[in-house]
C-alpha positions as CSV (number, residue, x, y, z in Angstrom):
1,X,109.0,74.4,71.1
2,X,108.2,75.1,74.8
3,X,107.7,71.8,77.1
4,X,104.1,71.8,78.3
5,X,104.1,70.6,82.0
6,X,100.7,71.0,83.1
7,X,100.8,67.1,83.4
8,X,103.8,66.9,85.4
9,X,102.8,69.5,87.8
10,X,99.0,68.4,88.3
11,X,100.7,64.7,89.5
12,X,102.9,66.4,91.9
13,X,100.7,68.6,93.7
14,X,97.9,65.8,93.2
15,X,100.3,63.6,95.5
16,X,101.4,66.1,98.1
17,X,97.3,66.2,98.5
18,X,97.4,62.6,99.5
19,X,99.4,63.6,102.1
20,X,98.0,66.8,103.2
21,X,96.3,67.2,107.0
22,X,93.5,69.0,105.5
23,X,92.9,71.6,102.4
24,X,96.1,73.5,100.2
25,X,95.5,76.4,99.4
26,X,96.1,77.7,95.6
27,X,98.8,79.8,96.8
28,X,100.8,76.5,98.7
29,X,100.5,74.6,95.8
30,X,101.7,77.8,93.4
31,X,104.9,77.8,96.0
32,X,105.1,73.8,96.1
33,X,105.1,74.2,92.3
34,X,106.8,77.3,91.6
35,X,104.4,79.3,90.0
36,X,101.4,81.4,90.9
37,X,98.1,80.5,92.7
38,X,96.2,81.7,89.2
39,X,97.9,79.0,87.4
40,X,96.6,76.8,90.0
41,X,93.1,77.7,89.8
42,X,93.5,77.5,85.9
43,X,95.5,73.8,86.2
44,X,92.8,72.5,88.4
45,X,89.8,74.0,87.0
46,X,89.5,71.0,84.9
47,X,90.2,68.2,87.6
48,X,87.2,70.0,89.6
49,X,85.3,69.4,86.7
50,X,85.5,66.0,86.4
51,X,85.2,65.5,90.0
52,X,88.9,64.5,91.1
53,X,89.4,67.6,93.4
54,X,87.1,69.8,95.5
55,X,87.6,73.4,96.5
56,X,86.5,74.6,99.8
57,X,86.2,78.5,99.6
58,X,87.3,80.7,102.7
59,X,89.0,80.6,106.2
60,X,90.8,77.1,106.2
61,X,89.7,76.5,102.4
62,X,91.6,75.4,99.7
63,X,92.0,72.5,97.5
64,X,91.4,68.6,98.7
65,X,90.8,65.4,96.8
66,X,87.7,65.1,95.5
67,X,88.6,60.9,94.4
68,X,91.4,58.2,95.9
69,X,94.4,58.6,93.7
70,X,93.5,54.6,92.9
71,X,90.6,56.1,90.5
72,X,92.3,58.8,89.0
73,X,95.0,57.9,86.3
74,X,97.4,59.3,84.2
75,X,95.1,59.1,81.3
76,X,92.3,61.1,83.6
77,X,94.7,63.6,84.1
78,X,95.7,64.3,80.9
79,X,92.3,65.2,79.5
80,X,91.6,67.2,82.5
81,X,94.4,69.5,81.9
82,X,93.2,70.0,78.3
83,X,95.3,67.3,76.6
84,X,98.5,69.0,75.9
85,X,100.9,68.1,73.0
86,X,102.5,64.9,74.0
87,X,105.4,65.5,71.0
88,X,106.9,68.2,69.5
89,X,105.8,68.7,66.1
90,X,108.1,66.6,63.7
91,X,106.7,67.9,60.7
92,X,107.9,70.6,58.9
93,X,105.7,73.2,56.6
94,X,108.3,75.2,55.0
95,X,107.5,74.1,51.4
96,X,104.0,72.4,51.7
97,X,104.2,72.1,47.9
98,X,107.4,69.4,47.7
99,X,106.5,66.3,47.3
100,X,109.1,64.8,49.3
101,X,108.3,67.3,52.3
102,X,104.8,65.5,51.8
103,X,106.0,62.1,51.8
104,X,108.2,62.7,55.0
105,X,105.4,64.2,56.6
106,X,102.8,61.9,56.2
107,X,105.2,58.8,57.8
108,X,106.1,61.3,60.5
109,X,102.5,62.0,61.4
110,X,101.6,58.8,61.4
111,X,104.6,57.5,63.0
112,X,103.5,60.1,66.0
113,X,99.7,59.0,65.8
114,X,100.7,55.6,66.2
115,X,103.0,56.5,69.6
116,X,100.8,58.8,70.9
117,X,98.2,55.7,70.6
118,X,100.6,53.5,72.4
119,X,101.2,56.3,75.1
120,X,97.8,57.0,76.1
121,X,97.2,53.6,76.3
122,X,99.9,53.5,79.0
123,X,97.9,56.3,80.7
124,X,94.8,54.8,80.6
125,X,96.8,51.7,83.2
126,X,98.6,54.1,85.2
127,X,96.7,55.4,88.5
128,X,98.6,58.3,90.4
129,X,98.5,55.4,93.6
130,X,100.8,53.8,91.7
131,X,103.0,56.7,91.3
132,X,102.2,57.5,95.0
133,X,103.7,54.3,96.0
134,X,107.0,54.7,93.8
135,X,107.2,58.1,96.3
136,X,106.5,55.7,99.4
137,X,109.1,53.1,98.1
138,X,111.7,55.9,97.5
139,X,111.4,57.8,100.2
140,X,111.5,54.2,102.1
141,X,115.1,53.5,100.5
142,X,116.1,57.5,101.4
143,X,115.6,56.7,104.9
144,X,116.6,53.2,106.0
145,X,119.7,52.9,108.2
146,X,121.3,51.1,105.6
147,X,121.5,54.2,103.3
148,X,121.7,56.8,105.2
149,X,125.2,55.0,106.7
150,X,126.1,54.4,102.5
151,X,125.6,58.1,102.0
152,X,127.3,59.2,105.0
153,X,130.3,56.5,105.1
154,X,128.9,55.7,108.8
């Protein structure tokens, strides 16, 4: 099964936009996120929707914030990008018939129902500020004399 990450990507470009002097255009954010500027437009079709970007049209156009990243979470995200699988299918449908595949199915369905419960739950708490600040915090660490002299035996 093919890894879906529409979710991944929106967060990353969604934080380089915090830190953006002005609009990013779809094609920056296609290079930024190696792929094209109409998978751009398609990825954050749905975030203009529901009002968490803005798209300014022309010379010096492109894509801003449309929200703080406080008041957008992961959960927000996630249905804007057309919540995507969040596991791979478990279940197999090989002999629908067997009643064993049946019973092993129906505890690995709910099993997944019952994490993907928990999971979006976790979404719904998570704003991308907070993942903003892990950036901030890292990048902090990355550059402090301190490390840079570890890393460099200086």
């Amino acid at each position: 099964m093919k890894t879906d990450s529409r979710i991944s990507r929106v967060l990353h470009a969604l934080i380089h936009m915090k830190y953006a002097d002005g609009p990013l255009t779809s094609e920056a954010l296609g290079e930024m996120l190696g792929t094209n500027a109409v998978v751009v437009r398609r990825l954050f079709g749905g975030l203009r929707d529901m009002g968490y970007v803005t798209s300014e049209k022309g010379h010096g156009g492109g894509w801003l914030l449309g929200k703080p990243l406080e008041k957008i979470t992961l959960l927000d995200v996630y249905r804007a990008v057309g919540e995507p699988t969040l596991f791979s299918e478990l279940v197999s449908r090989d002999h629908p018939q067997c009643l064993v595949e049946q019973a092993v199915n129906a505890q690995l369905s709910e099993t997944l129902r019952e994490a993907e419960a928990v999971m979006l739950a976790r979404f719904a708490k998570v704003t991308i500020a907070m993942l903003a600040r892990e950036f901030e915090a890292s990048m902090s660490s990355a550059t402090s004399p301190m490390r840079r002299s570890r890393s460099t035996g200086r």
